[in-house]
SERO-4910 file (N, C-alpha, C, O; in steps of 0.05 Angstrom, whole numbers):
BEGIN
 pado doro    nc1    nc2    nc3   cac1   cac2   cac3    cc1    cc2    cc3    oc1    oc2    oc3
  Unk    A   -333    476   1540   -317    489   1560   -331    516   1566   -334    532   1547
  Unk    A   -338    523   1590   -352    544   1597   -334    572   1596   -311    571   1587
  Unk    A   -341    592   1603   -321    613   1598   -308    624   1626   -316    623   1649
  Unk    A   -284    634   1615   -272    639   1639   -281    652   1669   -279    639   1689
  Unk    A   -291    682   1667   -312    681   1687   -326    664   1706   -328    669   1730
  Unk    A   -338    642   1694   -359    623   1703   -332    602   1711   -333    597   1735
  Unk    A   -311    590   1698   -294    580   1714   -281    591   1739   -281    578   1760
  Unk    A   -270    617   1738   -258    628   1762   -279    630   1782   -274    627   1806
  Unk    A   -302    634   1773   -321    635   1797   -331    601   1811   -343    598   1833
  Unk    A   -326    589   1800   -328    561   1816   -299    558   1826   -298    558   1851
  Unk    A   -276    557   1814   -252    558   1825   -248    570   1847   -238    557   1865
  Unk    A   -257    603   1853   -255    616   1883   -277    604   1901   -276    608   1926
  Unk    A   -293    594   1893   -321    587   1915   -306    557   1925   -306    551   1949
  Unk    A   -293    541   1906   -282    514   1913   -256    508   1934   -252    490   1950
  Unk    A   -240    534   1925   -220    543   1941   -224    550   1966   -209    540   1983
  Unk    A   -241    566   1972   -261    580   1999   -263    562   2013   -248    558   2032
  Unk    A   -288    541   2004   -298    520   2017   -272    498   2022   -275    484   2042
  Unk    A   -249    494   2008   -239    470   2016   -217    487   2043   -204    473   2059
  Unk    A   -215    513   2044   -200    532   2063   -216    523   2087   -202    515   2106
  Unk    A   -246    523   2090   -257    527   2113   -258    500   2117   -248    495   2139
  Unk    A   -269    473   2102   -279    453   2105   -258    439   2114   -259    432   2138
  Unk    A   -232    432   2096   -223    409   2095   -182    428   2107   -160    417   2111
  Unk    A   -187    452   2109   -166    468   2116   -148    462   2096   -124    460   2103
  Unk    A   -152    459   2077   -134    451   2044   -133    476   2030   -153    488   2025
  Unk    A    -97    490   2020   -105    513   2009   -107    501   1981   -100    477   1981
  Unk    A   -115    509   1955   -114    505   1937    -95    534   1909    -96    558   1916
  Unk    A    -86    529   1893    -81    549   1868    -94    545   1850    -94    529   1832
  Unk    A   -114    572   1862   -132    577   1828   -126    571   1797   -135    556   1779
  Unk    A   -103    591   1801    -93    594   1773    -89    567   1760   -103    558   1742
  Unk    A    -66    554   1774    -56    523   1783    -84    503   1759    -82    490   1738
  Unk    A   -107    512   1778   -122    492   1770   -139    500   1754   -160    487   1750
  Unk    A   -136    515   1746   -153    527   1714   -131    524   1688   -137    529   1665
  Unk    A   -108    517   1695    -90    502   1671    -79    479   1676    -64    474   1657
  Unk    A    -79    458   1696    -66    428   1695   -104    420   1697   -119    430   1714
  Unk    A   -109    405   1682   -131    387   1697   -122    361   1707   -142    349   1716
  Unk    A   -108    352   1708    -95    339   1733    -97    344   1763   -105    334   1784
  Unk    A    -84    365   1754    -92    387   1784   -116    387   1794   -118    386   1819
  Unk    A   -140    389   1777   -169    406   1786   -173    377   1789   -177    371   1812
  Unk    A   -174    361   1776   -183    331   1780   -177    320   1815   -191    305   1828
  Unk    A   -152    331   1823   -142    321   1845   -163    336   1875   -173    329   1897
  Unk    A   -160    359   1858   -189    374   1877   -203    372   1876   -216    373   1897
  Unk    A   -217    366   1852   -251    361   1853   -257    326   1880   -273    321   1898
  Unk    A   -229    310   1866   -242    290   1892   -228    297   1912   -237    280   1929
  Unk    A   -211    309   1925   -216    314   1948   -231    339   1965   -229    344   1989
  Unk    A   -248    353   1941   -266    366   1952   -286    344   1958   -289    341   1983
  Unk    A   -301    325   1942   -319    306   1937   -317    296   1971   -332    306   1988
  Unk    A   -300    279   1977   -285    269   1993   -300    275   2017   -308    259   2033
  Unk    A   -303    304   2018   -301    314   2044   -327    313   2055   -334    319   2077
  Unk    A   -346    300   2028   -375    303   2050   -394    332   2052   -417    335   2061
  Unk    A   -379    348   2043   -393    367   2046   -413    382   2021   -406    398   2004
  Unk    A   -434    373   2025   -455    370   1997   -452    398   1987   -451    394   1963
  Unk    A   -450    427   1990   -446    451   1977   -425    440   1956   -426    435   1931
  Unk    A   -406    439   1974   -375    433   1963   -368    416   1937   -354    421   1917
  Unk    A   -389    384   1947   -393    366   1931   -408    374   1903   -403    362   1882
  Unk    A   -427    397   1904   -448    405   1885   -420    420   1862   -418    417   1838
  Unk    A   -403    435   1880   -391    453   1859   -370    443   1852   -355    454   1836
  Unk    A   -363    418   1864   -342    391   1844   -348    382   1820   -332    376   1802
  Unk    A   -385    379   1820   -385    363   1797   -392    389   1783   -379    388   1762
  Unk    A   -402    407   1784   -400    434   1769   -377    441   1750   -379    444   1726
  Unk    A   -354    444   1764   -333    441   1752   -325    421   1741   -313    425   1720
  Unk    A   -326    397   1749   -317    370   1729   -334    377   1698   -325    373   1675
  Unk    A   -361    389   1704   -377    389   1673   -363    413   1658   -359    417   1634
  Unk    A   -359    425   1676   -352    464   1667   -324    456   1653   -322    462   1629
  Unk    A   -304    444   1667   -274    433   1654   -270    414   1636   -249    410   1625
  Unk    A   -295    399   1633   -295    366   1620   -268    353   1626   -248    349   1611
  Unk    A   -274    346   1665   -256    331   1671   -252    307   1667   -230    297   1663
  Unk    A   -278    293   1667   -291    266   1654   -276    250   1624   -275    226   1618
  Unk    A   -268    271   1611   -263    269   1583   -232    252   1583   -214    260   1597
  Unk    A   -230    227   1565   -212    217   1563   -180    241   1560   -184    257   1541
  Unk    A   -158    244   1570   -144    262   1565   -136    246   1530   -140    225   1519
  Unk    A   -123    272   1524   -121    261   1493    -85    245   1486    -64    250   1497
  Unk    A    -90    234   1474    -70    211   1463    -42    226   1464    -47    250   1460
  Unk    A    -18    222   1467      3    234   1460     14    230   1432     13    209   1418
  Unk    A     21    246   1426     40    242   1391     59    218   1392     74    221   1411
  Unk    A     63    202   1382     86    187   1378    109    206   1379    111    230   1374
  Unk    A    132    184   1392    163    203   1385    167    202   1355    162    183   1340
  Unk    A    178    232   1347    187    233   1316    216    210   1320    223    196   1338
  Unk    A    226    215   1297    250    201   1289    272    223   1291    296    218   1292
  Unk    A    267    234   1290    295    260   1273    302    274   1301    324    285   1304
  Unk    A    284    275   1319    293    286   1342    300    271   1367    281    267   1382
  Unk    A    322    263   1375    340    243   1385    325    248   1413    311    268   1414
  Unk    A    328    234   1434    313    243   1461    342    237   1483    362    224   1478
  Unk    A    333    254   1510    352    241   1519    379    233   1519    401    245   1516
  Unk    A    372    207   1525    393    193   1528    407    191   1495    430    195   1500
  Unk    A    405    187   1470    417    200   1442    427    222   1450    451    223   1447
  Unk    A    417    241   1458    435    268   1451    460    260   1484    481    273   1480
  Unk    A    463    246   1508    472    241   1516    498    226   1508    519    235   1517
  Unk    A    499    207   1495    513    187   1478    531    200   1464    555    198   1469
  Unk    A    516    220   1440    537    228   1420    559    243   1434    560    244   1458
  Unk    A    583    258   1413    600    257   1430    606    284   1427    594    296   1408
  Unk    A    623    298   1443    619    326   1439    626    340   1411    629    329   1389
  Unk    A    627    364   1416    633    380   1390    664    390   1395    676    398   1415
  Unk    A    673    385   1360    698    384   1358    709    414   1371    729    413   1385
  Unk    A    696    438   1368    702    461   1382    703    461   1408    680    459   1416
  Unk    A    722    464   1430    720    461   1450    734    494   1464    737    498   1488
  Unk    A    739    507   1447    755    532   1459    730    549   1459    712    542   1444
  Unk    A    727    570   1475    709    592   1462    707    606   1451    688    622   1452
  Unk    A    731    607   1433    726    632   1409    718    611   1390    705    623   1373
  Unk    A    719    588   1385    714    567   1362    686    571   1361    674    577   1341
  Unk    A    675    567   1390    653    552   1402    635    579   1389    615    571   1377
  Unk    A    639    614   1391    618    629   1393    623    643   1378    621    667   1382
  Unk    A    634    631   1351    635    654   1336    614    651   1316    605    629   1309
  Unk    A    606    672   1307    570    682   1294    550    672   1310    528    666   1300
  Unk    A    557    670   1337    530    671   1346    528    681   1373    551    687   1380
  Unk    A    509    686   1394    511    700   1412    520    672   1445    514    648   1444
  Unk    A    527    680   1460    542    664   1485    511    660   1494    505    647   1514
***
């Protein structure tokens, strides 16, 4: 992963060019933390044909290692109910609000 600097500076040059080229605004910030995001721009910068543009897609795909399988998710634990479990159970026997908030803050 290259350093930040050298990311933001392909990020504003990519942004620029897809402003003038393809009239697409893009978010910097946006796409220097989802690579989802940057992935969605790099091909539709790609897209556009425009070989500058195209050069600093794959720049950034190497600079971000967009290429890179994203990584596996954790299994669900057990102990922490999801959803629809915490939906199900049934409420709490406190239902007044002095029951409900006492020792702790509202």
């Amino acid at each position: 992963m290259e350093p930040d600097s050298v990311l933001y500076g392909l990020l504003g040059r990519i942004h620029l060019l897809m402003r003038r080229v393809a009239n697409r605004i893009t978010d910097v910030e946006y796409m220097r933390a989802n690579k989802d995001y940057a992935r969605e721009i790099v091909r539709l910068g790609v897209a556009t044909g425009n070989p500058e543009l195209g050069e600093l897609c794959s720049r950034l795909r190497q600079a971000m290692e967009l290429d890179a399988p994203p990584p596996a998710a954790p299994p669900p634990s057990e102990e922490a109910p999801g959803l629809l479990g915490r939906l199900r159970t049934g409420r709490p026997s406190a239902t007044h609000p002095t029951e409900r908030y006492i020792g702790s803050l509202r």
